[in-house]
VOPAGU-2260 file (C-alpha; in pm, 1 decimal, decimal comma):
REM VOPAGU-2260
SITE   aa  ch    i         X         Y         Z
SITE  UNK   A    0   25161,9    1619,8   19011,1
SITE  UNK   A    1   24896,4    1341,8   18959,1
SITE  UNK   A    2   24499,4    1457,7   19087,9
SITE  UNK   A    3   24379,3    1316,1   19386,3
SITE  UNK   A    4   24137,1    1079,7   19127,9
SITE  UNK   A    5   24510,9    1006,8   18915,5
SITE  UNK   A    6   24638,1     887,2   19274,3
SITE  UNK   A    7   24369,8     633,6   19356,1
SITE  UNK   A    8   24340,2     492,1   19004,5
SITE  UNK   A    9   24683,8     448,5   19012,4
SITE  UNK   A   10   24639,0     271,4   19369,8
SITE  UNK   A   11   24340,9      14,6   19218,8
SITE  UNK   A   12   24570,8     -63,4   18949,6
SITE  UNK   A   13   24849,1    -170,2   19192,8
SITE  UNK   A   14   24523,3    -369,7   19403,2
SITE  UNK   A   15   24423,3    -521,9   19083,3
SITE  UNK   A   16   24738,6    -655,6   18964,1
SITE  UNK   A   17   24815,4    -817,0   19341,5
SITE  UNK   A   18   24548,5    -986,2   19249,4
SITE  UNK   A   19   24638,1   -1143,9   18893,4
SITE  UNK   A   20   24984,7   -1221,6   19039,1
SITE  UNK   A   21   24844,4   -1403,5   19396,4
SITE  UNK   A   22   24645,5   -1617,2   19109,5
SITE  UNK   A   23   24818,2   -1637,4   18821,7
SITE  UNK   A   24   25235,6   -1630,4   18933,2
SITE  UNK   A   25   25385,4   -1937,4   19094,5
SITE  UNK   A   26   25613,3   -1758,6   19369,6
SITE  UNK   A   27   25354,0   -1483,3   19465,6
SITE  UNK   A   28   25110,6   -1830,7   19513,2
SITE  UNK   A   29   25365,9   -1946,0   19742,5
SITE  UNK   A   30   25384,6   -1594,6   19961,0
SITE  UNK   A   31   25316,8   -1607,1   20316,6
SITE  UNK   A   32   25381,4   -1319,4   20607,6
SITE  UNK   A   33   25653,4   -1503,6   20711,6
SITE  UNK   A   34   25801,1   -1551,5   20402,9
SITE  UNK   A   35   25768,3   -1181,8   20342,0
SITE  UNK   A   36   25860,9   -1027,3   20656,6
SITE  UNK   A   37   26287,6   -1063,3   20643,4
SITE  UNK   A   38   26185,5    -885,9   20235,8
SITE  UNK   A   39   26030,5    -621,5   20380,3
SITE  UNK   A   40   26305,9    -539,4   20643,1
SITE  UNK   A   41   26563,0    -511,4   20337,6
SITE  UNK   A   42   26307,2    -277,4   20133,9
SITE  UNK   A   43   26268,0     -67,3   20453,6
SITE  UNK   A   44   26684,0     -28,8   20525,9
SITE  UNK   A   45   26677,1      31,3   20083,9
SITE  UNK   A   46   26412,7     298,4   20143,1
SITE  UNK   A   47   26644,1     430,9   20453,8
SITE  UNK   A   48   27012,5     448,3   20214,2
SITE  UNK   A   49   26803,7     606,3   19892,8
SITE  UNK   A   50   26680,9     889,1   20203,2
SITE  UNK   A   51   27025,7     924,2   20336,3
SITE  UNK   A   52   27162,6     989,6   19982,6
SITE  UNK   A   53   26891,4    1213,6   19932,6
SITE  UNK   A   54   26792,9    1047,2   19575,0
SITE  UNK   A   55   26441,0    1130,5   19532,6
SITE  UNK   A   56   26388,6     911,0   19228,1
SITE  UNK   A   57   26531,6     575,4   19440,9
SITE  UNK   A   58   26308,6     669,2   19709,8
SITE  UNK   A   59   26012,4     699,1   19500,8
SITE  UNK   A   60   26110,7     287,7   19358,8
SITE  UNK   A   61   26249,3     239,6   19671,6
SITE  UNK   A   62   25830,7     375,0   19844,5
SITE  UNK   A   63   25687,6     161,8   19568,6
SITE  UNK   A   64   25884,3    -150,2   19727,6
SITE  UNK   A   65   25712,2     -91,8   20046,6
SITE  UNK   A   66   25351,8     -19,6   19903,0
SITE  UNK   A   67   25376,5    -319,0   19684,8
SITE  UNK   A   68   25467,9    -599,5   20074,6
SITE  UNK   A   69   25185,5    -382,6   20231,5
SITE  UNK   A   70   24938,5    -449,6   19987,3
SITE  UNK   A   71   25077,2    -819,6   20019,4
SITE  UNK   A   72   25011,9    -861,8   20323,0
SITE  UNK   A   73   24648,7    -726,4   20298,6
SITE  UNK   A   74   24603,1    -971,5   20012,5
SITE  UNK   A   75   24718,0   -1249,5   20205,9
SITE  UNK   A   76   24503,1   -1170,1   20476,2
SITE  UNK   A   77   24209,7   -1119,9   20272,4
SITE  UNK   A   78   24244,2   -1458,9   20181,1
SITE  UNK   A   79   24147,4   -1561,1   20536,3
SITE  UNK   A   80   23885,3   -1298,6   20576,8
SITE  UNK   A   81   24139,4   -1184,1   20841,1
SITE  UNK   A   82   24155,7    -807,4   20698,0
SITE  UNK   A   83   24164,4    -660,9   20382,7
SITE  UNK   A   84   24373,5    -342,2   20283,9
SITE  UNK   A   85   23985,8    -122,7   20351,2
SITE  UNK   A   86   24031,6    -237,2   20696,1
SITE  UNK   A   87   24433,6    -176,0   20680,5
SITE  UNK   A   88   24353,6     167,4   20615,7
SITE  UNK   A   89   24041,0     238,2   20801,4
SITE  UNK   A   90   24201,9     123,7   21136,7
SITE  UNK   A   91   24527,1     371,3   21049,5
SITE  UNK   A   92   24282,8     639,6   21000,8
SITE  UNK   A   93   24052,9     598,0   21305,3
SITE  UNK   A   94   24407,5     552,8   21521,4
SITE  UNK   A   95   24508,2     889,6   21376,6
SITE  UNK   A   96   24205,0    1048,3   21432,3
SITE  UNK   A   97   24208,6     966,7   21808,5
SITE  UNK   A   98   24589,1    1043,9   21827,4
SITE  UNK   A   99   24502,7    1410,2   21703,8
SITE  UNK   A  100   24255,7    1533,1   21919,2
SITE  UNK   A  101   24417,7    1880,4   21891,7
SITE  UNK   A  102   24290,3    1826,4   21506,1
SITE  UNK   A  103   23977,7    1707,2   21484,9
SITE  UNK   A  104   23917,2    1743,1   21880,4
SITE  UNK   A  105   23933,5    2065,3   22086,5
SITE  UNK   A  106   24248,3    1962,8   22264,0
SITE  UNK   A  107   24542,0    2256,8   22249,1
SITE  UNK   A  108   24844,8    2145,1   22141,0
SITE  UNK   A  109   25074,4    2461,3   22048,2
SITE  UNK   A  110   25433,3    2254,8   21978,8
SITE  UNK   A  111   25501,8    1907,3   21886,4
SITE  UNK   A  112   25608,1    1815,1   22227,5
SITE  UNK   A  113   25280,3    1824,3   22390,0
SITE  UNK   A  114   25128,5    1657,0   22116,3
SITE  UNK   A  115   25392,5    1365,5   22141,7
SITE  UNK   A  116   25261,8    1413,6   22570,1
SITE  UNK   A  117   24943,4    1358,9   22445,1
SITE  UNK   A  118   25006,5    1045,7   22235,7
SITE  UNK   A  119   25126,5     870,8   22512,3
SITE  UNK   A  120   24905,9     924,8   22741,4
SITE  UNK   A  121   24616,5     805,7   22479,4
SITE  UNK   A  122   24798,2     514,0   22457,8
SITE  UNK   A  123   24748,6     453,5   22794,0
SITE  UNK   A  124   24404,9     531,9   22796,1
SITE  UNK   A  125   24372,6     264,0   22523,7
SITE  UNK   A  126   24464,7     -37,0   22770,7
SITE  UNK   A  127   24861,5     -51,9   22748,8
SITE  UNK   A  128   24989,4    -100,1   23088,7
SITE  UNK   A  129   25321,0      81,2   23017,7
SITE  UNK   A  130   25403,0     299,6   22734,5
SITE  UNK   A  131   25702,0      86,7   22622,1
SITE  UNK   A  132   25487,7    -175,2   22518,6
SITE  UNK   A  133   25489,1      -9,6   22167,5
SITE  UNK   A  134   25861,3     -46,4   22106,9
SITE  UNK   A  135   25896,2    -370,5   21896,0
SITE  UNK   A  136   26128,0    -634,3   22039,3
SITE  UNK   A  137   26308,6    -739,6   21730,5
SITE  UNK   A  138   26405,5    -371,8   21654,5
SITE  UNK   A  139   26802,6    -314,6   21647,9
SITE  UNK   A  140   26945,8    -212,8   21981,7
SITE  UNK   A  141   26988,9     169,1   21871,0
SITE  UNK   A  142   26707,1     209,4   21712,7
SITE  UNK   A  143   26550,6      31,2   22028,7
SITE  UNK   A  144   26701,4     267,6   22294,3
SITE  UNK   A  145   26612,9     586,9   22067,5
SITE  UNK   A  146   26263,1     471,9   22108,0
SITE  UNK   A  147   26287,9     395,5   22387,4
SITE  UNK   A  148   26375,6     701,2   22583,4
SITE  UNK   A  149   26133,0     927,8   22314,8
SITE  UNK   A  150   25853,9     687,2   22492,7
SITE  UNK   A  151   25953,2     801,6   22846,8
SITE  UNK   A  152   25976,0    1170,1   22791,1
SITE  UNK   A  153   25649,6    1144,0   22687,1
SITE  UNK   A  154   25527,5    1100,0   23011,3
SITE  UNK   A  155   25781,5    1326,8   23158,2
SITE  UNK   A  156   26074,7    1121,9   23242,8
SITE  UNK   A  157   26345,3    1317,0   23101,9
SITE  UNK   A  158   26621,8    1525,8   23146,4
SITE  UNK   A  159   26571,5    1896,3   23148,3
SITE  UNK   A  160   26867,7    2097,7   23013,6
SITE  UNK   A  161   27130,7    1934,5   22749,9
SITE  UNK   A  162   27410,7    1990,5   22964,0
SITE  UNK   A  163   27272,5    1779,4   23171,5
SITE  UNK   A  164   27264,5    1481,6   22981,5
SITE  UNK   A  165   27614,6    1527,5   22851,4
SITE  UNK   A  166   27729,1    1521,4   23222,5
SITE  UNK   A  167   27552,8    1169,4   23244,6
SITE  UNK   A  168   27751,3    1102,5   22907,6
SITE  UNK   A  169   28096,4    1196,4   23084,0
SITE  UNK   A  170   28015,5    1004,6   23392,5
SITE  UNK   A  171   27906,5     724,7   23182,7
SITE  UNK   A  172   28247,0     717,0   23035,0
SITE  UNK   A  173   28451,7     750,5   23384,8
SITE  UNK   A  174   28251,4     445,8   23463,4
SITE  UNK   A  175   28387,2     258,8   23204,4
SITE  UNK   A  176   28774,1     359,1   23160,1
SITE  UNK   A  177   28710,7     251,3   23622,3
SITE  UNK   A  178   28579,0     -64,5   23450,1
SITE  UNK   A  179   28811,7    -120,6   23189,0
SITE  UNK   A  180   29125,2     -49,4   23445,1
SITE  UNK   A  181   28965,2    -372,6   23651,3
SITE  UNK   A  182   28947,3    -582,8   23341,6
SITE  UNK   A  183   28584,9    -744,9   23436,4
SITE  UNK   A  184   28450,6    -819,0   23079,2
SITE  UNK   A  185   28079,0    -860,5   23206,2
SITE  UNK   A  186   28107,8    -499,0   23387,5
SITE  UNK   A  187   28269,0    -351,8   23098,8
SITE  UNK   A  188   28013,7    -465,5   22878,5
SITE  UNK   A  189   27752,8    -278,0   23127,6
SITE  UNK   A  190   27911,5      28,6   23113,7
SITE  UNK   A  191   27953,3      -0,2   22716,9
SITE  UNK   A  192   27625,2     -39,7   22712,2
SITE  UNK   A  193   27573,1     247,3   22931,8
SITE  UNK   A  194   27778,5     472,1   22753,7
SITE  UNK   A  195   27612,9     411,3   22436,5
SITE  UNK   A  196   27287,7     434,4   22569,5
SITE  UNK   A  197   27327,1     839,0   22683,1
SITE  UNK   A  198   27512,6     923,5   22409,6
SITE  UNK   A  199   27170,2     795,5   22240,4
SITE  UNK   A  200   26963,5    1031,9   22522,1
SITE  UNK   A  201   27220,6    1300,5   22459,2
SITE  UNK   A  202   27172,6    1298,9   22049,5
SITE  UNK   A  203   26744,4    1311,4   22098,3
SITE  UNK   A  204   26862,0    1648,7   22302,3
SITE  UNK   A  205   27066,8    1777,9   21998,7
SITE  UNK   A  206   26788,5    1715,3   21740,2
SITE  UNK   A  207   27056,5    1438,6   21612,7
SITE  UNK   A  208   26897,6    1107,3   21493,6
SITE  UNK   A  209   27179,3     849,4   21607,1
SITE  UNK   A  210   27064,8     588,5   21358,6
SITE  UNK   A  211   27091,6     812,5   21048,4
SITE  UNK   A  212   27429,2     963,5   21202,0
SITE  UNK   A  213   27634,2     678,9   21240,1
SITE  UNK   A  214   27501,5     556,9   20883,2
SITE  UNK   A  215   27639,8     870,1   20715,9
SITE  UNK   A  216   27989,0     797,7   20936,7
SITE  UNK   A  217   27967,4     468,5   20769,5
SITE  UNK   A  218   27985,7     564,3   20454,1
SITE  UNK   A  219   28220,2     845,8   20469,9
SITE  UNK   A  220   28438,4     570,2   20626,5
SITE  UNK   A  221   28420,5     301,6   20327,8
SITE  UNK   A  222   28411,4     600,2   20101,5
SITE  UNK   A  223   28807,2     682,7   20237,7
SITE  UNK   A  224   28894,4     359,5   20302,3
SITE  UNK   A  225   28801,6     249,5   19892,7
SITE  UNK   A  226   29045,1     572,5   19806,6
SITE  UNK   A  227   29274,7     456,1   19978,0
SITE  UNK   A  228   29288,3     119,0   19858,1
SITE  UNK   A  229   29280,7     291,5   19452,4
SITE  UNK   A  230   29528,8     471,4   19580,7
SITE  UNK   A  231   29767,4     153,9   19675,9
SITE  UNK   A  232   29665,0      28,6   19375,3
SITE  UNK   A  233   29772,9     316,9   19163,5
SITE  UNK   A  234   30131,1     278,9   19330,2
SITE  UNK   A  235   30137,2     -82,1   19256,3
SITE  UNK   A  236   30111,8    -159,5   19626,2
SITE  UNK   A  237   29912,0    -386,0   19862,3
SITE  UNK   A  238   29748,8    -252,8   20219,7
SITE  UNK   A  239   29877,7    -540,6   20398,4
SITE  UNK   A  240   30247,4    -477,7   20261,6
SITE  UNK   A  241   30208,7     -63,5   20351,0
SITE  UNK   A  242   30302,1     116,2   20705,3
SITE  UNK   A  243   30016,7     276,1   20870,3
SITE  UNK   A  244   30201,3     581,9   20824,5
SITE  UNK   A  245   30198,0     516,1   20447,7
SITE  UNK   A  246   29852,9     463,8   20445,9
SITE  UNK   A  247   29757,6     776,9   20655,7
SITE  UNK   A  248   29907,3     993,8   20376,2
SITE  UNK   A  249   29663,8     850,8   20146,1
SITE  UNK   A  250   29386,4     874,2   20426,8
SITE  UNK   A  251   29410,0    1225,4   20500,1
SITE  UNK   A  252   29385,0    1297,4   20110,8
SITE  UNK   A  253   29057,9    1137,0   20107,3
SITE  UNK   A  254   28914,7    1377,7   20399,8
SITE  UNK   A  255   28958,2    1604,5   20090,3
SITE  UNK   A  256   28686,9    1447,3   19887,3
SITE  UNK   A  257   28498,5    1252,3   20087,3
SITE  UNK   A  258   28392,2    1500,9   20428,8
């Protein structure tokens, strides 16, 4: 691996050539945050697939990606003696040295619970009025509620016991088949939404991150669903012309490759 002195060379070279291409290249001219921002939400779901599929050498293009829009944006804002990327880093470092006071404080913290207890409530101390305000507003609804709910144990408004949790799952989906038997759309919705939000609570209990398991489920699915239409290929057949039965044959042979 590369020295610590390798590592920031390498890092000045990446600052210097920001620079030749914010003077010298017409679209990196014409680079703004908000012509940046919906970029680096693709990079950061790129960076997410290359970590599901656990390929190392995408995630190290995919890291590169990200380091290249932050170092953007601290160009850009250099430009308006806003910030530069000194002050990007200095203010990361000074919040994570007053996160971890059991580090370079003489606060006890002897499991990562407490010391996710402790973040919040240095938050707080910090002048937010409620420890939500952290969770961004444009982030997708799962990903949201995960949050969320992480944000409210930390100040001790939680569930104790798993089994609990999945009891509020189950009631959560009595509530809905009630809802569904009425045929109220707008109620049904609520109680979707319900539903989906425990089963989010329920997963954070299970050490099971909800994003990153219903990605995998994704691809499995397109995974057996592209074998199966090879498969109707191979027999000279089209989906829409096959019997679901038909198709399930196929389907259940792909559970054999694809698991």
């Amino acid at each position: 691996m590369n020295s610590r002195q390798e590592q920031l060379q390498a890092f000045n070279r990446l600052l210097d050539i920001m620079d030749d291409l914010r003077e010298k290249c017409p679209w990196d001219k014409k680079q703004t945050f908000q012509t940046l921002r919906h970029l680096t939400i693709e990079e950061t779901y790129e960076l997410g697939d290359a970590i599901l599929e656990n390929d190392l050498q995408e995630v190290k293009k995919e890291l590169g990606d990200l380091l290249l829009h932050i170092v953007f944006y601290a160009k850009i804002g250099s430009e308006t003696n806003s910030f530069d990327m000194a002050d990007v880093a200095n203010t990361i470092s000074d919040k994570l040295i007053e996160r971890h006071p059991h580090v370079y404080g003489d606060v006890q913290a002897e499991d990562e619970e407490i010391v996710k207890q402790n973040w919040e409530k240095i938050k707080l101390k910090e002048g937010k009025k409620s420890v939500l305000e952290g969770v961004p507003k444009s982030l997708p609804a799962m990903v949201k509620a995960n949050r969320i709910q992480d944000k409210v144990a930390g100040v001790g408004f939680d569930w104790e016991e798993p089994h609990q949790v999945f009891e509020k799952v189950k009631e959560e989906l009595f509530e809905l088949n009630v809802e569904i038997e009425k045929g109220t759309k707008e109620n049904i919705e609520k109680e979707f939404g319900d539903v989906l939000f425990s089963m989010i609570n329920y997963a954070r209990f299970i050490k099971v991150d909800p994003e990153s398991a219903l990605e995998r489920t994704n691809k499995k699915f397109i995974q057996r669903f592209q074998f199966l239409e090879e498969a109707a290929r191979k027999e000279g057949k089209k989906l829409a012309d096959m019997s679901l039965a038909e198709m399930d044959v196929h389907w259940e042979k792909s559970k054999d490759f694809f698991k």
